[in-house]
C-alpha positions in Angstrom: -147.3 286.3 75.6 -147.8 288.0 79.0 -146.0 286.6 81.9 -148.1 284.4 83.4 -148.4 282.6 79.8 -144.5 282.3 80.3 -144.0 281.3 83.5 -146.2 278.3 82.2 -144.5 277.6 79.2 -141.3 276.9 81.2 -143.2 274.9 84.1 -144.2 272.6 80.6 -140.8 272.7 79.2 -138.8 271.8 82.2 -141.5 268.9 83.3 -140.6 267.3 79.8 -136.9 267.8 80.7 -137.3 266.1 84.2 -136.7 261.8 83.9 -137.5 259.6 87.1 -135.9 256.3 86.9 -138.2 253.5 86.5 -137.1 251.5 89.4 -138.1 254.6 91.9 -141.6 254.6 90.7 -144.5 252.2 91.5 -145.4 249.7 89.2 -148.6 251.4 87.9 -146.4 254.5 86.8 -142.9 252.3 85.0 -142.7 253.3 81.5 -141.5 249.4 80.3 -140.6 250.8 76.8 -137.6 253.2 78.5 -135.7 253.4 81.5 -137.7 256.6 83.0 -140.0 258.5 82.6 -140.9 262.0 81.7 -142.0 264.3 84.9 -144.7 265.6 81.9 -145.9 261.9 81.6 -145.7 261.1 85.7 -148.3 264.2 85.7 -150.9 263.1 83.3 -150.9 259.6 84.8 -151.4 260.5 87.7 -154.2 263.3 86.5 -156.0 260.0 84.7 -155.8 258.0 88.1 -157.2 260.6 90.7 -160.8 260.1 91.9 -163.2 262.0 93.6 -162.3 260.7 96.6 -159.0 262.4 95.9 -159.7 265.7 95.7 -160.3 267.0 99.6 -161.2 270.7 100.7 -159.1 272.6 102.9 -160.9 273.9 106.3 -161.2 276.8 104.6 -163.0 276.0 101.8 -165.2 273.5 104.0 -165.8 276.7 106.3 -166.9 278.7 103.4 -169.0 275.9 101.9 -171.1 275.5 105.5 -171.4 279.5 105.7 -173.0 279.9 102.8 -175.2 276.3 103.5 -176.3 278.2 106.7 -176.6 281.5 105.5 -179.2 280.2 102.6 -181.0 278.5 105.6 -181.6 281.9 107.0 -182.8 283.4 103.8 -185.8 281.1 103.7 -186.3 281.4 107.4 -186.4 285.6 106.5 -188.9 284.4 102.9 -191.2 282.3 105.1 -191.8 284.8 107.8 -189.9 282.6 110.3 -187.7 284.0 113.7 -184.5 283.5 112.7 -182.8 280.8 114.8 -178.9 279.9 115.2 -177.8 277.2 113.1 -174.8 274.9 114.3 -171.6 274.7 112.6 
């Protein structure tokens, strides 16, 4: 095992280690078999519940998404002969 491999074996152990009370989580998350729940279990609950609309980019990554839309937009301008023209954020 190199490091990295490590340092996630003990993220994994220590998640199963960590309980939350039931009565400090919401309703959708209560484990009704225990008193709390496992941090491991929290996680993949909430992995199964996240939508798309969940997952937002940064302004970085929406920065480097609208480069790269523009900079395609030039390419074909260049392919077709066209004068290149500025495109707006």
């Amino acid at each position: 095992m190199n490091g990295y491999e490590l340092i996630d074996e003990l993220a994994r152990v220590i998640k199963e280690c960590l309980f939350v009370p039931n009565d400090k989580l919401p309703e959708s998350f209560r484990d009704n078999r225990t008193d709390s729940v496992s941090l491991a279990d929290l996680e993949k609950k909430y992995e199964g519940t996240m939508t798309v609309y969940d997952y937002t980019e940064t302004d970085h990554q929406e920065e480097k998404r609208e480069k790269a839309r523009r900079v395609e937009l030039y390419r074909q301008m260049i392919d077709n002969g066209e004068e290149i023209t500025y495109l707006p954020k």
